[in-house]
C-alpha positions as CSV (number, residue, x, y, z in Angstrom):
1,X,29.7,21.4,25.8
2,X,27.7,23.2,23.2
3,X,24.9,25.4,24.5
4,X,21.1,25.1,23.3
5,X,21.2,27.5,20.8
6,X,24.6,25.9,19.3
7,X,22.5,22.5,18.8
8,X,19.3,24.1,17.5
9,X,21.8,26.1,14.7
10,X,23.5,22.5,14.1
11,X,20.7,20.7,13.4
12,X,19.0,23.0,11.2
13,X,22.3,22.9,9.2
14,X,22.2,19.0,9.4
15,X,18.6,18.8,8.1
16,X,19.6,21.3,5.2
17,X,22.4,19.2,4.3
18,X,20.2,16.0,3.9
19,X,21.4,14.5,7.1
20,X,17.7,13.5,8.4
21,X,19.3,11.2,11.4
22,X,21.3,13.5,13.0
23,X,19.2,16.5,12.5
24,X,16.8,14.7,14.2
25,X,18.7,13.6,17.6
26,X,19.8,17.4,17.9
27,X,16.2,18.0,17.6
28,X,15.4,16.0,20.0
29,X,17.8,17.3,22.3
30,X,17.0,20.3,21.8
31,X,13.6,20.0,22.3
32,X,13.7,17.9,25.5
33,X,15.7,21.2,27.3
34,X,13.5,23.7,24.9
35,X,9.8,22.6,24.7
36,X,8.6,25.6,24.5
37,X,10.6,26.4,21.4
38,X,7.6,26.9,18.9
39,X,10.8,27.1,15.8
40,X,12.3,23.6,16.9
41,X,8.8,22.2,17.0
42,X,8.5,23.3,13.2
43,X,11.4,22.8,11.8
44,X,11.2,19.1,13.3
45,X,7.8,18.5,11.5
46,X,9.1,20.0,8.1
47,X,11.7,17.3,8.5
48,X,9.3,14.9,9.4
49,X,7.5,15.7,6.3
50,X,10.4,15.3,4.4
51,X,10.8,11.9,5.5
52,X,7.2,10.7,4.9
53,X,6.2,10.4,8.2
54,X,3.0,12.5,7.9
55,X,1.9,12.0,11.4
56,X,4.5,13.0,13.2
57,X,4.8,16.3,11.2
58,X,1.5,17.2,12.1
59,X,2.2,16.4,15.7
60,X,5.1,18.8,15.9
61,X,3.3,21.4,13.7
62,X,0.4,21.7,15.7
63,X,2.4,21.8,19.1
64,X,4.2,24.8,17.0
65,X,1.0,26.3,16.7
66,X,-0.2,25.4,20.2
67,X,2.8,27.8,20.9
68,X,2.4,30.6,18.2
69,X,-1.2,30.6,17.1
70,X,-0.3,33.6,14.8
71,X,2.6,32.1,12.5
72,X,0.6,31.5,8.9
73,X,3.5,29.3,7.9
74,X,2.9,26.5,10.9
75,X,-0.8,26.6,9.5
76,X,0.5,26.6,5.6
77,X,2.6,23.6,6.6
78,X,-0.1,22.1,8.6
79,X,-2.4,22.0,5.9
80,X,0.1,20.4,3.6
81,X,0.6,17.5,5.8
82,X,-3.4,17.1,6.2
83,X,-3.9,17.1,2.5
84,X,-0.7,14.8,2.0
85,X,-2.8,12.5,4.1
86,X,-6.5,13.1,3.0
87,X,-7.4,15.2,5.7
88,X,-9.1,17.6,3.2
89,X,-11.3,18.9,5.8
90,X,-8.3,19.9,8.2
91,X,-6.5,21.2,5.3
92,X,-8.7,23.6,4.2
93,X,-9.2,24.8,7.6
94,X,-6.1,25.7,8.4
95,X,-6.1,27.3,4.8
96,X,-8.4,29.2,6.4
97,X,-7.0,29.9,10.4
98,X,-3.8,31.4,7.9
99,X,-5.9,33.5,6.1
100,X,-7.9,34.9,8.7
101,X,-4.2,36.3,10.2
102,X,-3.2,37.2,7.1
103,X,-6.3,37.8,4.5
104,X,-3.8,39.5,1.9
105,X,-1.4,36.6,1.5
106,X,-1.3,35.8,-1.9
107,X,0.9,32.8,-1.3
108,X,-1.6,31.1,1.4
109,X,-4.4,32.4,-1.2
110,X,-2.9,30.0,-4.4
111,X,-1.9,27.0,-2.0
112,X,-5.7,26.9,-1.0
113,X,-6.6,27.3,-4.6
114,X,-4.4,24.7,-5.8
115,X,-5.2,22.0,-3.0
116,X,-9.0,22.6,-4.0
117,X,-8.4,21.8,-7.5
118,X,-5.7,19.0,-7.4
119,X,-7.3,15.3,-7.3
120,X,-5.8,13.3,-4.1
121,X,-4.5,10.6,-5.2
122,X,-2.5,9.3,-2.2
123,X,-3.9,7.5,0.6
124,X,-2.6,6.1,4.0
125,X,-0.9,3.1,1.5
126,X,0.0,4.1,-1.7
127,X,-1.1,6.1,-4.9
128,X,-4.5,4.4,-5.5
129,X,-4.7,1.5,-8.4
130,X,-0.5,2.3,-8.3
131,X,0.0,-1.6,-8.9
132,X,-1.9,-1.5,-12.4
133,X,-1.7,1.6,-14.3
134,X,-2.5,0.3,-17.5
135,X,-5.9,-0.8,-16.2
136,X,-7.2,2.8,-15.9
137,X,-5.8,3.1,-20.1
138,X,-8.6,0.6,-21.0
139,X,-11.2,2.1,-18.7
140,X,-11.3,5.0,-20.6
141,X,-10.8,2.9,-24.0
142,X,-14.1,1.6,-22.8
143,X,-15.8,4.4,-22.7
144,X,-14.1,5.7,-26.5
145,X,-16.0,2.2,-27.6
146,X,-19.0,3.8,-26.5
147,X,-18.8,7.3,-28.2
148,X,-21.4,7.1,-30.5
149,X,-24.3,5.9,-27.5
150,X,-27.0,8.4,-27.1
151,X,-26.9,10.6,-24.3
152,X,-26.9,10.6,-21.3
153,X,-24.2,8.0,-21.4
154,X,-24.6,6.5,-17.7
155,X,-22.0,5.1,-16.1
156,X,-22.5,2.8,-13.0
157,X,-19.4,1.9,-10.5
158,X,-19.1,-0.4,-7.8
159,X,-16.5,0.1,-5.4
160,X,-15.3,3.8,-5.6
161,X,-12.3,3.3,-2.6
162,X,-11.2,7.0,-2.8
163,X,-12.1,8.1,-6.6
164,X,-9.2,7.3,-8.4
165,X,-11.3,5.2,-10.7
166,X,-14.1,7.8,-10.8
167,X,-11.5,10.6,-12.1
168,X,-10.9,8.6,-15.4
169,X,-13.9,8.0,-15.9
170,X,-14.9,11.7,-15.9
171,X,-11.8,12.7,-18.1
172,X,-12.8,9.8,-20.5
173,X,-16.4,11.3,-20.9
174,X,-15.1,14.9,-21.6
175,X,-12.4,14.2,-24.1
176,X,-13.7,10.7,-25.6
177,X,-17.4,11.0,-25.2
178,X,-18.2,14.6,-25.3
179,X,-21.8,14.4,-23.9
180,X,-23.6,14.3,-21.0
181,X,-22.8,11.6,-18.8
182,X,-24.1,10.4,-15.4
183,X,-21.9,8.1,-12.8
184,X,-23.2,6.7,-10.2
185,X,-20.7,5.6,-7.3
186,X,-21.9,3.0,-5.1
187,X,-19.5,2.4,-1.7
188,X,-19.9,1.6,1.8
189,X,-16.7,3.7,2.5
190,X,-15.8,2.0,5.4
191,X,-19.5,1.4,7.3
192,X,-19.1,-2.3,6.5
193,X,-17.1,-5.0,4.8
194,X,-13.6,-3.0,5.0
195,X,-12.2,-6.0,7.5
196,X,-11.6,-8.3,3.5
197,X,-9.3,-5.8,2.5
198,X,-5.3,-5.4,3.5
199,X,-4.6,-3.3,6.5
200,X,-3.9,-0.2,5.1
201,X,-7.0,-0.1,2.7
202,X,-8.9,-1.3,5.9
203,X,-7.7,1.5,7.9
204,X,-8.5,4.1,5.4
205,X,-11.8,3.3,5.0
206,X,-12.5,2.7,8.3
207,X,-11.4,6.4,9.5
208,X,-12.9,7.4,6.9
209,X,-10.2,8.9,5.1
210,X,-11.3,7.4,2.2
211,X,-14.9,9.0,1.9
212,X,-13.1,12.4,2.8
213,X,-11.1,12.1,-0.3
214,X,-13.6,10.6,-2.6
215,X,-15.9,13.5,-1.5
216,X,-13.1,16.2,-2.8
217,X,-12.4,14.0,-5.6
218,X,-16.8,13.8,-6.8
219,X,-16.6,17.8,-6.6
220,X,-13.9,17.7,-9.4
221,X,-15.3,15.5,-11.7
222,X,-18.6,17.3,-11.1
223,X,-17.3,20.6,-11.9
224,X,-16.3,19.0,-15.3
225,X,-18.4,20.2,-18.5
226,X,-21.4,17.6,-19.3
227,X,-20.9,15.5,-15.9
228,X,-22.7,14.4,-13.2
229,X,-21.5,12.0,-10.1
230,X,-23.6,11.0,-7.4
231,X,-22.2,8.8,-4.8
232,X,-24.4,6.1,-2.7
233,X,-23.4,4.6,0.4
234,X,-24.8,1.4,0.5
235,X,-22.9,-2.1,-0.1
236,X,-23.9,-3.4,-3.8
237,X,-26.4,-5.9,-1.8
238,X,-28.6,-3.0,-0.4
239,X,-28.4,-0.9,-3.8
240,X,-28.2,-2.8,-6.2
241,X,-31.6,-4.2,-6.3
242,X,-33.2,-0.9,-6.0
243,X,-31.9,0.2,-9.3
244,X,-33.6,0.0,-13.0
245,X,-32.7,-2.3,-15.8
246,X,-31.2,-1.9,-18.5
247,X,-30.0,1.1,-17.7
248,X,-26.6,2.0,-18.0
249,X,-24.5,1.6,-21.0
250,X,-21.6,0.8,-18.9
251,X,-21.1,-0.8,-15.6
252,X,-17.3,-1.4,-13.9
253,X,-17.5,-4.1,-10.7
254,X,-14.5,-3.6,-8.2
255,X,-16.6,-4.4,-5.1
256,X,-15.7,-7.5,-3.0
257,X,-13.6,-9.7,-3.9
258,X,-15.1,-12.7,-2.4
259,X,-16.7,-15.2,-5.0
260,X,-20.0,-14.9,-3.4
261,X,-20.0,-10.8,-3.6
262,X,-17.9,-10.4,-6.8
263,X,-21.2,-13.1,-8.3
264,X,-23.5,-11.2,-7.3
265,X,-22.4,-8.0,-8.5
266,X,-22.2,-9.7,-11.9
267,X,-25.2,-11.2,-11.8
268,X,-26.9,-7.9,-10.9
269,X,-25.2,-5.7,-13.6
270,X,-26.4,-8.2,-16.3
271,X,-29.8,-7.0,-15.1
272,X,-28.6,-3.6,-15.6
273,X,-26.6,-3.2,-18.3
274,X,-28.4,-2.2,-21.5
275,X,-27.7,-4.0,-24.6
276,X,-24.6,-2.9,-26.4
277,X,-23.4,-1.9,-22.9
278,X,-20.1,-2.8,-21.4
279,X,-19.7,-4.6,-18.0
280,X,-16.0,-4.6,-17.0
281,X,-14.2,-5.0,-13.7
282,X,-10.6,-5.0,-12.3
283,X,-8.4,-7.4,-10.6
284,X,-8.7,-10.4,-12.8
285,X,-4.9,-11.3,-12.9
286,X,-5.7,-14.9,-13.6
287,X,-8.8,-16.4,-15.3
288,X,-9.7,-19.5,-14.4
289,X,-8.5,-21.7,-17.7
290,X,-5.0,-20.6,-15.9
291,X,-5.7,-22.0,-12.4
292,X,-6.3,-25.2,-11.1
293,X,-9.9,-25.2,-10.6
294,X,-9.7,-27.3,-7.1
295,X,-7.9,-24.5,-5.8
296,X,-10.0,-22.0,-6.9
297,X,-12.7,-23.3,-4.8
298,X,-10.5,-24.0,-1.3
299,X,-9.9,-20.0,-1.8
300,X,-12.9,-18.9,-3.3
301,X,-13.5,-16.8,0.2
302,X,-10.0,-15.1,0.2
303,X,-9.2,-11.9,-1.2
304,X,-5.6,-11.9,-2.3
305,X,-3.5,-15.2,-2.3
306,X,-0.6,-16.3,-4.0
307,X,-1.1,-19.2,-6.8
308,X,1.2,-22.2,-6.7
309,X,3.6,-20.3,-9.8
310,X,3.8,-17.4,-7.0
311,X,1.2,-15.1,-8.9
312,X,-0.8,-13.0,-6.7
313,X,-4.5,-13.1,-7.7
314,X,-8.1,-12.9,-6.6
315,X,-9.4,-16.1,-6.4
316,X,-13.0,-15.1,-5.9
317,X,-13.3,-12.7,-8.6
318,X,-11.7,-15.2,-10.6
319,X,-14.2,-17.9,-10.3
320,X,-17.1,-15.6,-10.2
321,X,-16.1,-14.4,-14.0
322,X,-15.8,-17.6,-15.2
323,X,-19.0,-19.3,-14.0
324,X,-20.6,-15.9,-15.4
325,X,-18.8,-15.5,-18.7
326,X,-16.2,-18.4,-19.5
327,X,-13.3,-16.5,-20.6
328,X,-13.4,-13.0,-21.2
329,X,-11.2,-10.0,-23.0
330,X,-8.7,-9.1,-20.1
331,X,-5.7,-6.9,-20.2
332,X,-3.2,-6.6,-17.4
333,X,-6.4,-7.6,-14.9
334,X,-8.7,-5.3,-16.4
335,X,-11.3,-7.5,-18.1
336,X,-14.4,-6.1,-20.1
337,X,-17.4,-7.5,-22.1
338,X,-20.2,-6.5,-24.4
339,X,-23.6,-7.5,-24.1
340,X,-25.4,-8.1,-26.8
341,X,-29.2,-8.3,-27.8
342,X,-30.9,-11.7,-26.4
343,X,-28.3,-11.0,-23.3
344,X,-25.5,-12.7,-24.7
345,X,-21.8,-11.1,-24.6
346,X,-19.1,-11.4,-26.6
347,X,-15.4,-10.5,-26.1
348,X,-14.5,-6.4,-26.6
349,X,-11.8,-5.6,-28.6
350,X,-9.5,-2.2,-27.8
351,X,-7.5,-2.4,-31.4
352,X,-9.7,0.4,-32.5
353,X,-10.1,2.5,-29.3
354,X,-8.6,5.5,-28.0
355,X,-7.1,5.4,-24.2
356,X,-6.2,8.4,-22.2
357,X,-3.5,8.2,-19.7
358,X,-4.5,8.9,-16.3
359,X,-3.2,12.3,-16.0
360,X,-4.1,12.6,-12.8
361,X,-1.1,10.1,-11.4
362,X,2.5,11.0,-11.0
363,X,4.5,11.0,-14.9
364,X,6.6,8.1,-13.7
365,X,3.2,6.0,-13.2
366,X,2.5,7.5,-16.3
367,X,5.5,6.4,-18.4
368,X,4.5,2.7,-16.6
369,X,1.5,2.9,-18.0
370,X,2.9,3.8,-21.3
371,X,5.4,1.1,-21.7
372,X,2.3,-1.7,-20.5
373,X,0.3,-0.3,-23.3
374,X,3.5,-0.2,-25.7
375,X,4.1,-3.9,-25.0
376,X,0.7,-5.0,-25.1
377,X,0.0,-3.7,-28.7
378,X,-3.7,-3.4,-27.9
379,X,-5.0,-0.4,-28.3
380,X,-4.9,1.8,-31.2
381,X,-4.4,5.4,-29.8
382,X,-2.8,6.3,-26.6
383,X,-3.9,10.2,-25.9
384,X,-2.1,11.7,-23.5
């Protein structure tokens, strides 16, 4: 029978060969004889992190630490699971605990550095906006439409989630606008409402993982040239109101997705919106001309349903843009119109616009976005 320290040494050398399942019974084997083995604890939760499962690598690496308080590599790991999961908070303090052992390490030093900088993209469910990355290409083609409006260019946003959104538009206003620009975020982050949403959204708000990473993600776009965000927690019912008219030059609505919430929103930002403004919104998949109306209104209180074709849409946002606008300019579920004097709007057109790519996403999102643009034909420049 092999002794402890032979199944420790073998499934170190399974979990550098790639074999995650066995490493992981001799592991456990290990461990059940060995808890107190700070090294098996570790080397469990860097394969744990390996395999995406972010919880249980922070389990094991704080039970290393538990055991060996002083090892900066448990608390270099540990922070790389936290930020993996939006724990910005935890990450940067065991950034810290690390450099407090070791205040020279240039290695822990740069990691902290780089996490601070970096814009979180990843939440409990996915990349955020992952299922669309075309959408953020016309957001910031929107903004190009408006390069020649006076500044402050204000920008007004309704439904932040974790700032995904809120990073294009900040890298739209430096390279497209060039000005002073102020965005306002409005958000409950998770103090009511997140029960509409699908479970994993729902859970991130409601932990309030979410905030935590739209908070890091507002101190980045802040720290651009030229830009201000401030974020308000409030549903768009309690803020909305409270605001000025006419005053922003464009306004995107991805709040609720119910009809009733998704029409008031709309209603509101015509109230808003200046002249020559923009209101635009995501997740109109389907406009209503493409559905059958009856249905529309027997799911005008879901959020996400499949049509009779199979499409997956938003029935209520649907409805509430065409009782509001008739058919508007949409473009892979983005949709966008321009207000005009007398409060009018007519459809925008991208054929003369610049769009950046959201650099801020993974290149193989980016090459996605790329070939929706490509087979679109809508814009004129992608700038990448």
């Amino acid at each position: 029978m092999p002794s402890g320290e032979q199944i420790f040494n073998a499934a170190i050398e399974q979990q550098l060969g790639g074999n995650l399942g066995e490493a992981e019974r001799l592991y456990k084997i290990f461990l059940a004889d060995h808890p107190e083995r700070d090294d098996a604890h570790f080397g469990y939760g860097l394969l744990c992190l390996g395999d995406g499962r972010k919880e249980d690598a922070v389990r094991n690496f704080e039970r290393a630490l538990f055991l060996s308080p002083g090892n900066v590599d448990y608390w270099a790991n540990l922070a790389t699971a936290n930020f993996s999961m939006g724990r910005i908070a935890d990450a940067q303090y065991a950034h810290l605990r690390a450099l407090r052992i070791e205040p020279g390490n240039t290695e822990i030093k740069k990691l902290r550095e780089d996490f601070a900088a970096r814009p979180h993209m990843f939440g409990e469910g996915g990349i955020q906006s992952a299922h669309a990355p075309a959408r953020q290409v016309y957001m910031s083609a929107a903004v190009d439409l408006l390069k020649d409006t006076a500044a402050p260019l204000r920008i007004l946003e309704i439904g932040s989630y974790m700032g995904a959104s809120l990073q294009t538009w900040a890298d739209a206003a430096e390279r497209l606008y060039g000005a002073e620009t102020e965005i306002l975020c409005i958000d409950p982050w998770g103090d009511t409402g997140a029960a509409q949403y699908r479970d994993k959204v729902c859970g991130a708000l409601e932990s309030q993982v979410a905030y935590e990473i739209f908070r890091h993600n507002a101190k980045l776009a802040a720290a651009r040239p030229n830009i201000s965000v401030t974020g308000m927690r409030a549903t768009s019912r309690e803020a909305l109101p409270f605001l000025g008219e006419l005053r922003f030059q464009l306004i995107y609505v991805d709040g609720g997705h119910f009809y009733d919430d998704a029409l008031f929103d709309i209603t509101e930002c015509h109230r808003l919106l200046a002249p020559g403004g923009i209101m635009c919104g995501d997740d109109l998949e389907l406009q209503a001309h493409q559905c059958d109306y009856d249905f529309l209104q027997a799911n005008k209180a879901a959020d996400f349903i499949a049509g009779d074709d199979g499409t997956e849409f938003h029935p209520g946002v649907t409805l509430a843009v065409a009782e509001f606008f008739g058919k508007v300019s949409a473009f892979n579920g983005f949709w966008a119109m321009r207000k005009l004097e007398g409060g009018a709007y007519a459809a925008v057109d991208f054929k003369n616009a610049r769009g950046l790519l959201p650099v801020h996403w993974p290149g193989n999102l980016q090459r996605l976005a790329r070939d929706q643009i490509a087979e679109n034909q809508s814009l004129d420049t992608l700038v990448a």
